[in-house]
C-alpha positions as CSV (number, residue, x, y, z in Angstrom):
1,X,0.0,0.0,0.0
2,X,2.9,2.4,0.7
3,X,4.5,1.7,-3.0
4,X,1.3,2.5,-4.7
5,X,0.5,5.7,-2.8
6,X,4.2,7.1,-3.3
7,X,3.6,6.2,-6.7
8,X,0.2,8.0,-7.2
9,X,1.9,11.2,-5.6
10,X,4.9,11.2,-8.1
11,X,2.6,11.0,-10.6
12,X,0.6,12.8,-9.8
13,X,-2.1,10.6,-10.0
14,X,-5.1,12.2,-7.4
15,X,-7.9,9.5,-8.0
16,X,-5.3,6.7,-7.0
17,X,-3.5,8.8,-4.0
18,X,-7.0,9.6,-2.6
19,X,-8.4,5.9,-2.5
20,X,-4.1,4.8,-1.4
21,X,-5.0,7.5,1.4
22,X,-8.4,6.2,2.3
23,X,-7.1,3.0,2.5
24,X,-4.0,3.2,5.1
25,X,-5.7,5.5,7.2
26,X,-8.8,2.3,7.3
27,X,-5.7,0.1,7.9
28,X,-5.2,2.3,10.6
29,X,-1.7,3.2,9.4
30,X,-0.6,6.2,11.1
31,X,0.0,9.7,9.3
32,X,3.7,9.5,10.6
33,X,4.6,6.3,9.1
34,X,3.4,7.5,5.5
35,X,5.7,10.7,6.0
36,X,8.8,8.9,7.0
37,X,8.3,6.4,4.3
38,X,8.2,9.1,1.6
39,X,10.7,11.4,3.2
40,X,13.1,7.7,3.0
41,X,12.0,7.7,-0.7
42,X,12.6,11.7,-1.9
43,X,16.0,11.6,0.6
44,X,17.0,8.5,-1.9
45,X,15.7,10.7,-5.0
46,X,17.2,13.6,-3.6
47,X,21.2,11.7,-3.4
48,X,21.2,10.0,-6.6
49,X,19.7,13.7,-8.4
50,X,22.9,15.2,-6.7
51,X,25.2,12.4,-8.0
52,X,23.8,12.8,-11.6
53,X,23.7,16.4,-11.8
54,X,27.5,16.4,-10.1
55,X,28.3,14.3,-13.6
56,X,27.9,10.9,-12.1
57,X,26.2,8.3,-14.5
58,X,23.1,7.2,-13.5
59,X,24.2,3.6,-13.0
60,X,26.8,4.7,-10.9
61,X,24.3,7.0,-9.0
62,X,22.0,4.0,-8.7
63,X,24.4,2.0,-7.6
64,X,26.1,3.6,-4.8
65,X,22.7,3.4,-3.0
66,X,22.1,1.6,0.2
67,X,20.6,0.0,0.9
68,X,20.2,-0.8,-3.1
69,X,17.5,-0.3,-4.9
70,X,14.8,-3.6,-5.4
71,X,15.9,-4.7,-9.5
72,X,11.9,-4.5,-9.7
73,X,11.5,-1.0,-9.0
74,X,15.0,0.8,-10.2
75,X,13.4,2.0,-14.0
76,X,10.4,3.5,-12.1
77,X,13.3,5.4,-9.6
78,X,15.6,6.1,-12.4
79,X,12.5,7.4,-14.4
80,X,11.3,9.5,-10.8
81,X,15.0,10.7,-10.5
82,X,15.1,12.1,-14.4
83,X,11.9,14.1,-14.1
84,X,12.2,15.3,-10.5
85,X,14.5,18.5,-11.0
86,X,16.9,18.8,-7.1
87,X,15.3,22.2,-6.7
88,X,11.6,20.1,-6.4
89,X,12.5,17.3,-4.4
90,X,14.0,19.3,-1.8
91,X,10.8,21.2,-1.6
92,X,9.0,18.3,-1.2
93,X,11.4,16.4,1.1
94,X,11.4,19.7,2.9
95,X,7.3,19.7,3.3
96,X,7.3,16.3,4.2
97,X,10.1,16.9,7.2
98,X,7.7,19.8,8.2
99,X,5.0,17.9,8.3
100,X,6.3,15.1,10.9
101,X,7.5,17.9,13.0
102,X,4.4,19.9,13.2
103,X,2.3,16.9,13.6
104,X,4.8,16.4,16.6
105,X,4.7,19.7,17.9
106,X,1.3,20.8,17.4
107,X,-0.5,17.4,17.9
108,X,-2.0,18.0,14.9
109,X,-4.0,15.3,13.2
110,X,-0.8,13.2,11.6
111,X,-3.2,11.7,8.8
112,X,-4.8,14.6,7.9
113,X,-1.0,16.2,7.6
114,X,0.5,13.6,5.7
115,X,-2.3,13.4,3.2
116,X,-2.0,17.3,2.3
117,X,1.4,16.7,1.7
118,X,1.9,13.7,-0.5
119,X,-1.3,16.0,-2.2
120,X,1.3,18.8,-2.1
121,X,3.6,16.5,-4.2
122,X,1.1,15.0,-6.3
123,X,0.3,18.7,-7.2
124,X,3.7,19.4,-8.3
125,X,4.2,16.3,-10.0
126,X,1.5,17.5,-12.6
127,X,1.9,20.6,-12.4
128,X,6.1,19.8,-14.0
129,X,3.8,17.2,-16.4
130,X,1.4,19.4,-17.2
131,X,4.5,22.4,-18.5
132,X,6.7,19.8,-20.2
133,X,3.3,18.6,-22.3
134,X,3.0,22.5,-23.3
135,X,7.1,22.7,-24.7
């Protein structure tokens, strides 16, 4: 469940993140867990971007990670990592940080938080889709 709603956020995919949503918080996953699980995934994006834009290759990039990535899922990272720009995954790595410590701070509903940011994501990942269809 936590593959498929990363993946409907980078995509940008809002029919599939909203029922991914409704489903872990049913499963009575908490808000925190599906922040730290995407922070792990856009802290991985946001290292091998670096590599690649520092003139590593991205097979080198990929490789150096570690844990490495699952063989099953490296095209879909090396595809996330090609159209996620550093600039935007530190945003969104920097939202979902927030997020975790306002939730903490605050006591603020952690579901309710983690949902408007993986939304937040989801937005910019169409948003980028949406101006590269236009060029």
């Amino acid at each position: 469940g936590m593959d498929e709603t990363m993946r409907a956020a980078l995509d940008g995919d809002f029919t599939a993140l909203d029922r991914c949503l409704a489903r872990l918080a049913g499963e009575g996953v908490s808000g925190v867990a599906v922040l730290r699980v995407a922070q792990n995934y856009f802290r991985r994006l946001h290292v091998t971007r670096a590599r690649l834009d520092g003139g590593a290759s991205l097979d080198r990039a990929l490789s150096q990670l570690q844990p490495p990535i699952f063989y099953k899922a490296r095209d879909t990272f090396a595809a996330d990592v090609h159209r996620w720009p550093l600039g935007r995954i530190q945003a969104a790595l920097d939202r979902l940080v927030e997020a975790e410590a306002q939730s903490k701070r605050t006591g603020a509903n952690d579901t309710l938080l983690a949902a408007e940011s993986l939304l937040a994501v989801a937005r910019a990942a169409a948003s980028a889709r949406a101006r590269d269809a236009g060029r």
